[in-house]
N, C-alpha and C positions, 0 to 999 in steps of 0.2 A: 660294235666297233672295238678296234684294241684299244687296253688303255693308254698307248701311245699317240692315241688322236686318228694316227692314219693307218690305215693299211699298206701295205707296199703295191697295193691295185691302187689303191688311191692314191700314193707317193707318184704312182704312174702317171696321171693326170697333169702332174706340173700345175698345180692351182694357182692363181693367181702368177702365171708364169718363175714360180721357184723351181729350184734345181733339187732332185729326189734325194740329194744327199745332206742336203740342210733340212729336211723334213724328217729324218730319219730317226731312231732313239738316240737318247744322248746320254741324258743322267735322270735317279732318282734322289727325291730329295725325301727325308723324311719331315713327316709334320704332327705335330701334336693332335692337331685335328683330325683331318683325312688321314693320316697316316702313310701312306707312297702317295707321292704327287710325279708322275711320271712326264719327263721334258722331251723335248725335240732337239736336234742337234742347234739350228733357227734360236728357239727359245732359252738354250743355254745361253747362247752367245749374248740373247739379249739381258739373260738375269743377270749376268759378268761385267755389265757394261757399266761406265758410269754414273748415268742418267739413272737406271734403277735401283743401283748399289747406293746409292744418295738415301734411298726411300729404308736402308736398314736403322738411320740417323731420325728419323720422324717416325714419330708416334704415333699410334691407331688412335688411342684416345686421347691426344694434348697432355693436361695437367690432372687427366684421370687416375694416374698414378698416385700424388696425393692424398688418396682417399683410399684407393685399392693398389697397395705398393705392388700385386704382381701385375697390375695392365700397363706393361710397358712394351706391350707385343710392338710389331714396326710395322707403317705400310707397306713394306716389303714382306712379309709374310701374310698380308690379308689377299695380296696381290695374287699371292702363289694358290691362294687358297681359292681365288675369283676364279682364276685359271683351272683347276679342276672343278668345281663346281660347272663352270660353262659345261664343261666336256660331259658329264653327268647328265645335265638339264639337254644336250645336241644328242645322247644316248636315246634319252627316254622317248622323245619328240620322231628321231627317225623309226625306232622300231616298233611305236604303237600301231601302228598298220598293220603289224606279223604277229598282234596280239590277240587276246580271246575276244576285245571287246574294240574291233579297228573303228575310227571314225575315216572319212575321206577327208585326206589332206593333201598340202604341199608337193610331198614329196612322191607321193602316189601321178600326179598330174606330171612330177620331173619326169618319172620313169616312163610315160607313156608322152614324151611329147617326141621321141625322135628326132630332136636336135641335134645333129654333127658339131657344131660348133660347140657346141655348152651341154654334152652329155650330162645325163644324171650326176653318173660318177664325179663330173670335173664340178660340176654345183657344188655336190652334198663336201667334199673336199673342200672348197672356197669357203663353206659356212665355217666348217671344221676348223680351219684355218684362223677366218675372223672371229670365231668366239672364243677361241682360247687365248690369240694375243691381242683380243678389247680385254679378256678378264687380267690378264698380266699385267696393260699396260694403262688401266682404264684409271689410278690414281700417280700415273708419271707426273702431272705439272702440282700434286700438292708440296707444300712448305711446310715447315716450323709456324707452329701458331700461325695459320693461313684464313683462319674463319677471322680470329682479329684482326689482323692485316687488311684482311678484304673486306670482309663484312662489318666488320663493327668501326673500322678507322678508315676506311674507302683510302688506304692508303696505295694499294697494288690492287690491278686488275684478277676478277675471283678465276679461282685455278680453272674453274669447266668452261670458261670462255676466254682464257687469255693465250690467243693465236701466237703473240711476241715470244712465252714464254717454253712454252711448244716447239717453236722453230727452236729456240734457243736449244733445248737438249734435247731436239733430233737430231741437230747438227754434231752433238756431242757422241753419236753412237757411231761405232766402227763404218769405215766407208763399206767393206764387205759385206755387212749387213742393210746398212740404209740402201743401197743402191739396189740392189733385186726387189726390195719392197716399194721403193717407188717405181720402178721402170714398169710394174706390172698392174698398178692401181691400188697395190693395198691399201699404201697411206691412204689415198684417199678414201677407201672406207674404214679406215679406224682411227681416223680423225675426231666423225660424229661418236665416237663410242668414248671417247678422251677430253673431249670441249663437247659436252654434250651441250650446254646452252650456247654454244656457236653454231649447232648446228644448223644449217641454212634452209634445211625441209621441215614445213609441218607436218601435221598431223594428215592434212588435209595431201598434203602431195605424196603420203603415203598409202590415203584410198585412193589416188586414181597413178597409178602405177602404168608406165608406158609399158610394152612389150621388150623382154627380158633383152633382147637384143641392142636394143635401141639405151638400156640404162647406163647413165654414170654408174661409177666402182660404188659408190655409197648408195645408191639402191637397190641394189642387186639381192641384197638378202635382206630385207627390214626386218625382221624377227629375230637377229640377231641385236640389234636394239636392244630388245625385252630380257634374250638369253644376259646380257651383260648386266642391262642396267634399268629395268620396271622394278613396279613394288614386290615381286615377289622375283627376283632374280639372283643370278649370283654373286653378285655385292652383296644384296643383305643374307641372301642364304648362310654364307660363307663370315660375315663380320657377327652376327648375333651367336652363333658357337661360338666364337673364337671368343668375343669380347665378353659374354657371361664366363667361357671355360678361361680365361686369364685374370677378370676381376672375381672370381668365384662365387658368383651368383647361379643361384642353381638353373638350371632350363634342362627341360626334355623335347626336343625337337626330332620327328622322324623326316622323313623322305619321300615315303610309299606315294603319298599325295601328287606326289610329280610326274607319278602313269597316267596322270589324268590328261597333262599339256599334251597340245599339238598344234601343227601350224597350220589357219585356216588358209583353203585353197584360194588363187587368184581369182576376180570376179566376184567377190564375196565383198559385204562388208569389212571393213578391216581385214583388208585382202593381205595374206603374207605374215600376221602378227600372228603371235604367240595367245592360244587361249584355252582355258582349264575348264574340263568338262567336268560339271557339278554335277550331274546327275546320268543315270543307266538305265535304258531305257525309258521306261516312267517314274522309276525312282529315283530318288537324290540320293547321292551319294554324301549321308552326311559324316563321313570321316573325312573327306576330302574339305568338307567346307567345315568343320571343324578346325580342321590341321591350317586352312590359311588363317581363319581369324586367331590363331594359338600364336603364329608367327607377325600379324599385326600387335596381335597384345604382347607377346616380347621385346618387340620394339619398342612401344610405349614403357613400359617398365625399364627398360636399357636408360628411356630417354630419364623416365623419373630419378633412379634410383642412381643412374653414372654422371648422366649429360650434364642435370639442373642440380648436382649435390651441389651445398651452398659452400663447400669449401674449393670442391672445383671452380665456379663460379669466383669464387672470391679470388683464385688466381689467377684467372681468366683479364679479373678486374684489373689487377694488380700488372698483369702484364702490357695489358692495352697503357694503361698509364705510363707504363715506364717508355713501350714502344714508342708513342705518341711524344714523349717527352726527346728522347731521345734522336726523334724525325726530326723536330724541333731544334732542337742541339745541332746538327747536323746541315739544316738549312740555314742558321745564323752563321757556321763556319762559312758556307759556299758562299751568303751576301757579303760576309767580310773580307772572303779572297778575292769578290767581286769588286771591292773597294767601296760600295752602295753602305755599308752599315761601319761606322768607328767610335759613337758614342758608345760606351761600357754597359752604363748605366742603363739605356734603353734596349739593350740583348735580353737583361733580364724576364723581359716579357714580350711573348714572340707576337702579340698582335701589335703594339709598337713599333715593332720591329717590318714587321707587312707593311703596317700604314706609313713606316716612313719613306718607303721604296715608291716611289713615283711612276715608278717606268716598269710597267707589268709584264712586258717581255723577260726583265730579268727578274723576274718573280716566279716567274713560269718554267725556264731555262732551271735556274738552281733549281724547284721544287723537281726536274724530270730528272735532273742530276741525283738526288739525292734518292728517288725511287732505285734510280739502277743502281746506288749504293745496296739500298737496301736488297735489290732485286739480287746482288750477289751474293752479298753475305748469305741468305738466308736459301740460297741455290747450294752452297758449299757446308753451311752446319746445321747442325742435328737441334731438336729442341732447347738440351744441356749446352750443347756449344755456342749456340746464341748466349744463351745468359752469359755464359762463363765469358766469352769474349765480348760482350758489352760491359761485364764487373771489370775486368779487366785496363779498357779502355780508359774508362772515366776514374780518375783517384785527385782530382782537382780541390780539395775542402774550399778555396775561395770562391769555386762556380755555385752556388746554390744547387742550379739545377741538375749540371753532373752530379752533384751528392744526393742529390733525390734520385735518381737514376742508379745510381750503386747504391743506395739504401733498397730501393724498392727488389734491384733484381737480386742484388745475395738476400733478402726476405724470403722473394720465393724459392732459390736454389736450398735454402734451408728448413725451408718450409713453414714458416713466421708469418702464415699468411694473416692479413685485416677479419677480423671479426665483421660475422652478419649482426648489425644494429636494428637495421627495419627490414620489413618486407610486404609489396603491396600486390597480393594476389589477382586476379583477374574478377573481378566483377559484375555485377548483373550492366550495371549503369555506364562501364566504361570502352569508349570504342576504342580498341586497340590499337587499329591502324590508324587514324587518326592521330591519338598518344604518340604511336613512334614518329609518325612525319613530325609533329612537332617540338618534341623532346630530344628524340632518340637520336638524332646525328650528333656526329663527334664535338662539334661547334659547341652546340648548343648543352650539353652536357658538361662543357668547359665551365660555359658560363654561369650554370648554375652550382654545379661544384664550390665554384671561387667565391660566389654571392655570399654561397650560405657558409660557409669556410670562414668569410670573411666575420659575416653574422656571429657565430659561435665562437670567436674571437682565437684559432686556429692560426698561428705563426705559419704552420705547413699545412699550406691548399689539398697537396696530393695527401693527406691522412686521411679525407675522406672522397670515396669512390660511387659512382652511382654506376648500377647492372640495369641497362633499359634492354631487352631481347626484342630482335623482330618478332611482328605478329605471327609468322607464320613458323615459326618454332624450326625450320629446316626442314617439316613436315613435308612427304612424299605423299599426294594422294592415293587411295587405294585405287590407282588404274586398272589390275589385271582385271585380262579380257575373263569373262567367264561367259558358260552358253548352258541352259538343262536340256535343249532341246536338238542342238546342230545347229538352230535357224537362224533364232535369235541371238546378237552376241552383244554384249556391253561390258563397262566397266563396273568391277564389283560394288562400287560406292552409288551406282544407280540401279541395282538389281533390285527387282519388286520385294523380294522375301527379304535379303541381306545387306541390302542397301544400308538399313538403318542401324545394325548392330556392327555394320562397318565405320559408319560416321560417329557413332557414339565413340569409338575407341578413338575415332582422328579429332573428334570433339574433348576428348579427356587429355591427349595432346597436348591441346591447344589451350586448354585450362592449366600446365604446367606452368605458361607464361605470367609472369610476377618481374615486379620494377625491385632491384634490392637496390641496399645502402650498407657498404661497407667502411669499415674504423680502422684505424690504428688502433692496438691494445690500449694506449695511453688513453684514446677518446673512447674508446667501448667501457672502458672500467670506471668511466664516470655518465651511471644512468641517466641523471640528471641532464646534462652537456646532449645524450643523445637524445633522449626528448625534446630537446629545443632544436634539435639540427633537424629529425624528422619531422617536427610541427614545421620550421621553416621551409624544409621541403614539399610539403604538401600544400602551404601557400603558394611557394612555384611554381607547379606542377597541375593548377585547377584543383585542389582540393582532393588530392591521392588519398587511399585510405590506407591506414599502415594495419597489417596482421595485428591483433591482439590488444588494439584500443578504439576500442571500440567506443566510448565517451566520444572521442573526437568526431566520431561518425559522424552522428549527428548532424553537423554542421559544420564546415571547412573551416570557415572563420573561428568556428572556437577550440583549434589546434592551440598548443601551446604559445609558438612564437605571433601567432595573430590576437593571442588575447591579451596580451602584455600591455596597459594601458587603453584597454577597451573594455565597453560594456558585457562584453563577455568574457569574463573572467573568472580564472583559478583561482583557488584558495589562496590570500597574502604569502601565506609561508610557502607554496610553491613555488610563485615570482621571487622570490626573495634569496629562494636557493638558486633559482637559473643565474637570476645576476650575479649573485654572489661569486657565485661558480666562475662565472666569466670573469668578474672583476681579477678572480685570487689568479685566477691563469695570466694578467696582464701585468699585475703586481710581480709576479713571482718571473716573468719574463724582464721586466723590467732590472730588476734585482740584481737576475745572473750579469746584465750586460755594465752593474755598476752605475744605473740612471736611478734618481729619484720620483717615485710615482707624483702625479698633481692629486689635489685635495681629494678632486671628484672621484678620480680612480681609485684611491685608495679608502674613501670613505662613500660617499657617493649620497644622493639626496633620499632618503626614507621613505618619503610620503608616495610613494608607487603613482605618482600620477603619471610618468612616461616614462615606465620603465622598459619598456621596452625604445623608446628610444638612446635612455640610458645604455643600454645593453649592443646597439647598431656603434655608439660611440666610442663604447671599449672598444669592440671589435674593430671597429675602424682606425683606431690609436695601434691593438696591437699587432697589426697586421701592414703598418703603414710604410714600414722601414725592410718589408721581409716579402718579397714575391717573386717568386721563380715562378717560371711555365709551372702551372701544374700547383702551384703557392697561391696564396692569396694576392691577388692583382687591384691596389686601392685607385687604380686608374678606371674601370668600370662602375658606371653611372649608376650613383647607391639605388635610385628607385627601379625597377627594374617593370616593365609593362603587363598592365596588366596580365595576366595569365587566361587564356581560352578555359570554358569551363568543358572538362570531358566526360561531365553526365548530364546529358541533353535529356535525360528523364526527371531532372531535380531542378523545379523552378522555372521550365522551359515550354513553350506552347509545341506546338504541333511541328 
């Protein structure tokens, strides 16, 4: 095929009823990667538009830059780059039939079915069609920090299933172009290629496939599915060069491997789908299955060395915080325009503020009000423009929490990011899933933050941040189809040979997952303070184990902050610097505001019989006067319930 996608025999066809002259060449773009990525007159119009020109403002990899100052490629060129890859991957899959080694496929079955209506030609066109603008258009609904947003603050619905946000900037592209693509069914097949978790077909309504006549626009081709968006597709084809070739991490990644794909014939298992022939004749083809597992383990490496670096993370941290803070900020303005909220004093902390609202209609009302704030902003600016027009916004010194809110975000626009203090790897004894339902929502992360904030006798809540990741790392199972024989077809992750050196790689993943705990500079540079904040985390938390202290292992209970006044205890002189520690922070806060410390605070009782109570009481004095969202909140009930234990191997029956 040309590399314009079509032929002018195929422009003939009018695919999905388009006009030959919108299919035509248009422009080429050069790319660091592929090198000419050649356009359609159609896909001009839509890279120009401003629904995808949004996408040169966001970032491939978030806050990866931080780490790797050149990864600041944009979703706009991954897109460009998805878009030729499809056409590559729709290359290789038609012409292996006219090759030394054909398998019977798909397209062999188009050419002989002698259909008027749905000629070969006007099929193999329509695929053509749909897999270059799913690769184009297959990251339009993501945002600015969209995985925080969505995933980690469940503030906005996540980009692959939010229908709202989809209409919103389709609505946004030239009426000339939307209109021929809906009058003819495309939208509706490159909807599922766009909101793939919306999409409304299993798996299951993809093996039993009506006759081609009788399908909706979105089943028509299922294997473009895979061309887009499987594990081994043009998304990651196209994002693991680009994202090692801009943070410069080395990768050798070939291609040849991909003479292997083809599309099994209807009537088959996994009729219609995309699947890579591992072996020739009776032999395996072990460079092919080489080359996929090279591209699983680059992505795992992608994920270790860019994803989970603890500085990225730690801005990650830092921005959820501010985010959150800032939602927060935003729903007190809408209760108080609402007239429901006038006390001063009680804005300071937004669960007060919830609970004093009665009437959960306007609870509900502002909170949707305040999404579609957000849902704009972050529709119109780029990652940088977010920060910078949130630093911006907030210059208030008398709000607390606005000033947490512009401390946090010119940190990260500076790059000032919170120090890794602890870190709690993944475990033999600890069920993950479990851990994050219980921990890991935004709530409940609040709450312990402020406890132990509170504990460590921390004026400012938000200094310290906790990284809890979902279990499942964003991990993509190894799905592609593979077959050694033609007969048998499966998913590579259950194949009898390679099953298992596939799951080891998705297993090593998965062991990336670790709970961190990040500092202000001011709290990381006192070892001391951080020891006691991750002993009292790990009382929180069912008894976490922190990286590299391994004494505490042992036993939960005889963490730092659970042994303070218990029979399991530290050396005197280590208690004695915790407290101490704490005290001189509450003294020396005291000081600045011109107040004189009490006896106890300033000298305090010696005999360590409850010093750690001691130690709850500083903390509680100096944190009593100072709580912003996100600050220490002395409104939350000091004992806090028991804590679920999440090693059901230690001390536990069957």
């Amino acid at each position: 095929m040309t590399v314009w996608g079509l032929t002018a025999e195929l422009r003939a066809q009018r695919p999905w009823g388009l006009d030959e002259a919108m299919l035509a060449p248009g422009k080429v773009v050069t790319d660091p990667i592929h090198h000419d990525i050649h356009l359609s007159r159609l896909e001009v119009a839509l890279l120009n538009s401003k629904p995808l020109q949004r996408l040169r403002r966001v970032r491939q990899l978030g806050t990866s830059n931080l780490v790797y100052p050149g990864a600041t490629h944009s979703r706009l060129s991954h897109s460009l780059g998805a878009l030729h890859v499809s056409q590559r991957i729709l290359d290789v899959v038609e012409a292996q039939r006219s090759g030394p080694h054909p398998t019977r496929d798909l397209f062999e079955e188009w050419a002989a079915s002698g259909d008027r209506d749905f000629p070969y030609e006007k099929r193999l066109a329509e695929s053509i069609v749909l897999g270059r603008l799913g690769g184009l258009l297959h990251d339009l609904c993501h945002i600015p920090f969209g995985h925080t947003l969505e995933d980690d603050l469940e503030l906005l619905a996540p980009h692959d299933e939010n229908e709202e946000r989809f209409d919103r900037l389709w609505s946004q592209f030239p009426e000339d172009i939307r209109a021929p693509i809906d009058a003819g069914g495309l939208l509706d097949a490159l909807k599922p290629l766009i909101l793939s978790k919306a999409d409304p077909f299993s798996d299951d309504t993809y093996e039993e496939l009506p006759p081609f006549s009788d399908r909706p626009p979105e089943l028509r081709y299922p294997f473009v599915r895979d061309v887009v968006g499987n594990t081994i597709c043009a998304d990651l084809i196209d994002y693991l060069q680009r994202d090692h070739y801009m943070t410069g991490l080395p990768a050798s990644l070939g291609h040849r491997f991909l003479d292997g794909f083809y599309v099994a014939p209807s009537g088959s298992w996994s009729a219609e789908r995309m699947v890579m022939r591992i072996a020739r004749g009776d032999r395996e083809r072990a460079d092919i299955v080489t080359e996929l597992f090279k591209y699983l383990r680059y992505r795992y490496e992608e994920t270790e060395r860019v994803l989970v670096h603890h500085t990225k993370l730690g801005a990650d941290a830092m921005i959820g915080k501010l985010l959150a803070m800032w939602s927060d900020e935003l729903l007190i303005a809408e209760l108080r325009e609402a007239g429901v909220v006038k006390d001063r004093d009680l804005e300071r902390d937004i669960d007060a503020v919830t609970d004093s609202v009665q009437d959960s209609e306007v609870i509900d009302a502002a909170r949707a009000r305040v999404a579609g704030r957000l849902e704009d902003l972050f529709l119109e600016r780029g990652d940088d423009g977010v920060l910078e027009h949130i630093a911006s916004e907030y210059k208030d010194p008398a709000n607390s929490r606005q000033e947490a809110i512009r401390d946090l975000t010119v940190s990260v626009l500076d790059r000032s990011i919170f120090k890794l203090i602890g870190k709690a790897p993944q475990t033999a004894g600890l069920d993950r899933e479990k851990f994050f339902n219980t921990f890991g929502n935004p709530a409940k992360k609040r709450e312990i933050e402020r406890r132990v904030a509170r504990f460590a006798g921390l004026t400012e809540g938000w200094h310290l941040l906790l990284w809890i990741p979902h279990p499942k790392m964003r991990l993509k199972p190894a799905d592609v189809l593979v077959t050694s024989d033609g007969r048998t077809i499966q998913p590579l992750r259950l194949h009898d040979r390679h099953g298992l050196q596939g799951e080891a790689i998705s297993e090593s993943h998965r062991e990336l997952w670790a709970v961190s705990v990040y500092a202000s500079s001011s709290v990381a540079a006192d070892p001391e303070l951080c020891s006691a904040i991750l002993a009292e985390l790990s009382k929180e938390m069912g008894g976490l184990r922190w990286e590299g202290q391994a004494a505490q292992h042992e036993d939960a209970e005889a963490s730092i902050g659970a042994s303070i006044g218990t029979s399991h205890r530290l050396p005197q002189d280590e208690e004695r610097h915790i407290v101490d520690s704490l005290r001189q922070r509450r003294v020396a806060a005291l000081t600045r505001r011109g107040e004189a410390p009490t006896e106890s605070e300033s000298s305090g009782d010696r005999t360590y019989a409850n010093l750690r109570e001691q130690a709850l009481a500083i903390a509680e004095a100096a944190s009593a006067d100072h709580f912003a969202l996100g600050a220490v909140n002395p409104e939350v009930d000091e004992a806090p319930d028991e804590s679920p234990s999440l090693f059901p191997s230690e001390g536990a029956g069957e």
